[in-house]
N, C-alpha and C positions, 0 to 999 in steps of 0.2 A: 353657438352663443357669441355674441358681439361683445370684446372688449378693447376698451379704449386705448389708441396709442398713442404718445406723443414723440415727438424730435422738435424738440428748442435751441436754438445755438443762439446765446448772448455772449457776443464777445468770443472771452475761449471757453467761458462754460455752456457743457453741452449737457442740457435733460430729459431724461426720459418716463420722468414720474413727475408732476405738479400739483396743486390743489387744483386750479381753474384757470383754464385764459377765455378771457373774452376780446371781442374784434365786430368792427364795425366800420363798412365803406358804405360810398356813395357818390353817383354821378354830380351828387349836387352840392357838393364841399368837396376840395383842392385835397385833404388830405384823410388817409384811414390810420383809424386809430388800432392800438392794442394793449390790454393789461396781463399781465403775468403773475400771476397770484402762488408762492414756493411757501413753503413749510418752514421753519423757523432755520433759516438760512443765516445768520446775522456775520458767520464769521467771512462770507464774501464781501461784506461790506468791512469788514476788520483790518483787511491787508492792503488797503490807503490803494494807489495808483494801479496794484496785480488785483483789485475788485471789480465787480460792475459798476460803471461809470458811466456816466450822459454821454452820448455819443458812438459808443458801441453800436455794433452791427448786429440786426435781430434777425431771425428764420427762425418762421413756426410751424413746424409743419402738424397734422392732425389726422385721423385717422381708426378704424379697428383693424383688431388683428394683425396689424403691422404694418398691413398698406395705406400710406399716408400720401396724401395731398401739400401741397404748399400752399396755406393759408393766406400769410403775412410775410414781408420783407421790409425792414424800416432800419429805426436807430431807437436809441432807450431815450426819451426826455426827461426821464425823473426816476429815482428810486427810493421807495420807502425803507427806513430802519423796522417799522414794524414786524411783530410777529402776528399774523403771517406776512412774508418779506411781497411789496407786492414794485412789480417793475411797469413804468407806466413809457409807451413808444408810440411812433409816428412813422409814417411811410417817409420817402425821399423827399417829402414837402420840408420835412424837418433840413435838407443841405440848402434850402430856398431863404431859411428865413435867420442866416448868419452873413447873406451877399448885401449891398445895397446895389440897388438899380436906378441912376440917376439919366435921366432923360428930357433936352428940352428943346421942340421944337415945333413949327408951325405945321409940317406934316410929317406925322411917325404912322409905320405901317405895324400889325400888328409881328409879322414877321422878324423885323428889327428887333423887336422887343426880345422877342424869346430867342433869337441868335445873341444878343447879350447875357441873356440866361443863361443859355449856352455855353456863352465862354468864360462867365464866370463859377460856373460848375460843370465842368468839364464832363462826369461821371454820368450828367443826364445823357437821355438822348431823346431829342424831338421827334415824335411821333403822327400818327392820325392824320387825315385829311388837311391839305395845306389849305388855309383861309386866308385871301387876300384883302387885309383891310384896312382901311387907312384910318387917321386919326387926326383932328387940329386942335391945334393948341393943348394937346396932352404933356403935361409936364410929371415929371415921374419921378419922385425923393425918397421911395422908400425901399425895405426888402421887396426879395423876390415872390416871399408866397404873399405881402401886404398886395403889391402889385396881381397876382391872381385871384386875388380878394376881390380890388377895387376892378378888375376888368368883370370877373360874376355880378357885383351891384351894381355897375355902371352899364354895362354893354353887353350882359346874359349871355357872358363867352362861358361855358364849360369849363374845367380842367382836373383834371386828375392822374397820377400814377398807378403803371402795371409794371411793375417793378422800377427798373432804372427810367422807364419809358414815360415821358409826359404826352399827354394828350392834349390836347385846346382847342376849341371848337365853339362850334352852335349847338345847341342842344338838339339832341337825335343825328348829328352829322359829325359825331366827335371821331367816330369810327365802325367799321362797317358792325350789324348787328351779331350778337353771340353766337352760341348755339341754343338749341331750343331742347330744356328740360323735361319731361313729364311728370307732375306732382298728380297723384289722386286721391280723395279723400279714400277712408276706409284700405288704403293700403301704405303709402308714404308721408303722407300729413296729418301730423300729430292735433293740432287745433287751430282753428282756424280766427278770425278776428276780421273779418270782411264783412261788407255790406254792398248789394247790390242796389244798383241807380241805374233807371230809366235815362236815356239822355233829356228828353224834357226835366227830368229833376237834375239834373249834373249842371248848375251854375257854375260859371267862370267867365269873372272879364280880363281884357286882354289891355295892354299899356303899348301899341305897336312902334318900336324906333325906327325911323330908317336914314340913313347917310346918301346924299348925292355925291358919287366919285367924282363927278367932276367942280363942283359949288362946293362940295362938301358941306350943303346946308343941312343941317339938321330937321329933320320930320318928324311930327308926332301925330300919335290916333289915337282914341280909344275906342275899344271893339268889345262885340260879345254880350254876354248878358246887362243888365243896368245893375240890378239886386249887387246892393253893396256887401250884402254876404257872401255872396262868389269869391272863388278863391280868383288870385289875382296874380295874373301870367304876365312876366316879357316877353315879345318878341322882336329879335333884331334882323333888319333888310338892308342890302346895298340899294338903291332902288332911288329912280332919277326923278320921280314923280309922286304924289299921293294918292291919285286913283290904280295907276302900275303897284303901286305898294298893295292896295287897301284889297284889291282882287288876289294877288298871292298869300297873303296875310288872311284874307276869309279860308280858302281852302285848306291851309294848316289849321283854324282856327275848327273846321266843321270836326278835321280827326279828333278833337277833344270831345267832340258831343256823341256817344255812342252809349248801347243799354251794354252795363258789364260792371265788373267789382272793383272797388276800391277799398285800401286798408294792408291787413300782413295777415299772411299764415305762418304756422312753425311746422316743418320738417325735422327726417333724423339729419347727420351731419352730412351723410353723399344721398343722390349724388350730390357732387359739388356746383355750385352756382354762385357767381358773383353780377356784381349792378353792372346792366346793360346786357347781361343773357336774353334771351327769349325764355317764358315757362308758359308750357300748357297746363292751366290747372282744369282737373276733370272734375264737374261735379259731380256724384253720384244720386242725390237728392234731386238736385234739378238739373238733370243732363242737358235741356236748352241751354243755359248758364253755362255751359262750358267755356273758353275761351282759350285764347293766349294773349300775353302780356308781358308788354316790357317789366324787368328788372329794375325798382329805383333805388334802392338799399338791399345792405344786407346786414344781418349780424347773428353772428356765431359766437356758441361758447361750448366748452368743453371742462368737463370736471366731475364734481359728487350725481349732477342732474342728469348726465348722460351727453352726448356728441348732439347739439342741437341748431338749427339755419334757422334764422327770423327771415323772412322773403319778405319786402314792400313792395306792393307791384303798380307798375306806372300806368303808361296809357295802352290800351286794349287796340293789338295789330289786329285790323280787319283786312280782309280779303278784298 
């Protein structure tokens, strides 16, 4: 029989009973979140500065039978007085967005940036595949996680934390791929929520940037399907030229067009898997359909429902 374990450390309170936490990452937002959901705890919040407090340090870990996983590693953003008491946290994005990061000049490399980051949070550590990139006229007045905001909607850089560790990238280059999990239906997956696509049915157009290192003029394309219903992809290139661009830019572009699933299954809570894993998920129904596929989210909850993985799964690794 599987039963639920917990290990929470907020601050100096340590738990081992709760009603529910729930958590949720993703390669495609800067930061993961987490809720803590306690039982009518009120008198922690009673004792003024010795209570939980914004900014405390959180560890979640999760697990049956004892053997636990570390889920989440963040800080608290918020605490409710309600019964039931619920504690609302954020990974290390949360040390990003108390710094300002002021920046102005005619060429800033992406690097500069986040050695600023850097020294003005010491506690991070830069991580992932070093990206050389350069920048004009980027002028830069605000926080640190605004700034990894504005580099995702401007420039489709990646970023996120594994623990103390920031990543920033290209997307699929942020760092090398996971490990690869096996989900099968009729044994580890609970229900599923997918839809499989033909790549003739798999619309997506594409918005291609590319930067000349040495002009540093700005390039643009648009690529892919025409159908304004497509879902609608950036990609970013260093690339000196628009047909040099448009021929490496089509061959990332074909990996999108493949027959396979798109959407989320629910597993039990292990094994454990986070965004940017590899999962083979097995059909059993329609064992052609089999595949694997990258990891784009995750979320997990634990409580009255039982230890449960929400998997989204990204683009389909072919051979």
């Amino acid at each position: 029989m599987l039963v639920l374990s917990f290990e929470i450390v907020v601050g100096k309170f340590k738990f081992t009973q709760v009603t529910g936490v729930r958590l949720e990452s993703s390669w495609k937002s800067p930061g993961a979140k987490a809720t803590i959901t306690l039982p009518g705890l009120k008198g922690l919040l009673a004792k003024g500065t010795n209570g939980i407090k914004r900014g405390d340090a959180v560890e979640i870990k999760l697990g049956y039978n004892g053997s636990l996983v570390t889920e989440f590693t963040g800080y608290v953003t918020h605490v409710s007085p309600n019964i039931p008491m619920t504690i609302e946290c954020e990974d290390s994005l949360f040390l990003l967005r108390s710094v300002e990061i002021k920046k102005d000049g005619a060429n800033t490399t992406l690097t500069e940036v986040l050695n600023l980051i850097k020294e003005k949070v010491p506690s991070i550590e830069l991580a992932g595949k070093p990206l050389d990139m350069q920048f004009t006229g980027l002028r830069l007045n605000y926080n640190a996680a605004t700034v990894l905001q504005k580099f995702a909607d401007e420039y489709s850089l990646v970023s996120y934390f594994r623990g103390n560790k920031l990543y920033v990238g290209l997307p699929g280059l942020v760092e090398e791929a996971g490990k690869t999990v096996i989900f099968a239906q009729g044994k580890n997956v609970i229900s599923t929520n997918l839809e499989f696509k033909t790549k003739e049915e798999r619309k997506i157009r594409f918005k291609v940037i590319g930067i000349d290192p040495k002009t540093k003029k700005r390039i643009e394309l648009n690529m892919g399907d025409a159908d304004e219903e497509g879902e609608l992809r950036t990609l970013f290139y260093v690339a000196k030229d628009a047909e040099t661009m448009r021929k490496v830019a089509q061959a990332e572009i074909d990996a999108y067009k493949y027959d396979g699933y798109e959407g989320s299954f629910t597993a039990f809570g292990l094994p454990y898997v986070q965004h940017s894993d590899l999962v083979e998920f097995q059909d059993q129904y329609f064992p052609e359909r089999s595949g694997t596929y990258e990891v784009d989210a995750v979320r997990v909850s634990s409580g009255t429902n039982g230890y449960r993985r929400e998997i989204t799964l990204g683009r389909r690794v072919l051979n």
